[in-house]
N, C-alpha and C positions, 0 to 999 in steps of 0.2 A: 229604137227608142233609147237603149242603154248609152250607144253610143253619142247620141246629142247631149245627154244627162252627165257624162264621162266630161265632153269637149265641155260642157258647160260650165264645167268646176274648174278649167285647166287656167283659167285667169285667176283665181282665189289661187291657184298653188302657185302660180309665175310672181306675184304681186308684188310689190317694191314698194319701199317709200314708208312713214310712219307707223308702226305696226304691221308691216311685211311678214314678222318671223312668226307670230301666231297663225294670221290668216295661213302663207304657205304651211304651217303645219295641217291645218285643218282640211286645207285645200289637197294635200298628198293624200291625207286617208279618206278622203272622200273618191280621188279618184282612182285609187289602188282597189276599195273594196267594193268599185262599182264595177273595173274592170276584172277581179278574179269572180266575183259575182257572175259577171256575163260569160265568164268561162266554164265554170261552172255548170254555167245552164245551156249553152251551146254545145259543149262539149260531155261532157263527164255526167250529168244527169240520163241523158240516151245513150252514150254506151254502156251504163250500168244494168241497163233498163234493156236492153238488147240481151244482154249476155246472162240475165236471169231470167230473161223471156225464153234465151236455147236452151234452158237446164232443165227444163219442165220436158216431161214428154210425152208428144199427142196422144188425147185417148183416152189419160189416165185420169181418175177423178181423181182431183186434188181434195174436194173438201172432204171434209171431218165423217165417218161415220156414227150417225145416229142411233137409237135401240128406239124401236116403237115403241110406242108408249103404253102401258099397261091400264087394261080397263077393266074397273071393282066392276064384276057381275054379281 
């Protein structure tokens, strides 16, 4: 999906002719921050995710301990 969304902007950044130099601006940061976007989330989102998933270790309760709760008799 990124990548149709990417190609679809690459005309707005190629663009020539009467107002070329705004559209190409618009057009570069649209397809610059679509494609480190997709990187991102290809790349660098699951290895992060990976390597705080190996730091944990089996077994261990991670959550919080609680104190029961105290009841007025």
């Amino acid at each position: 999906m990124y990548k149709r969304q990417v190609l679809g902007a690459l005309p707005l950044a190629l663009a020539t002719g009467a107002g070329a130099e705004s559209r190409q601006q618009i057009g570069w940061v649209i397809v610059g921050g679509m494609s480190v976007g997709t990187l991102l989330t290809i790349f660098v989102v699951p290895t992060l995710y990976t390597l705080m998933a190996r730091q944990r270790v089996p077994g261990e309760n991670t959550e919080p301990e609680v104190d029961a709760p105290i009841s007025a008799h």
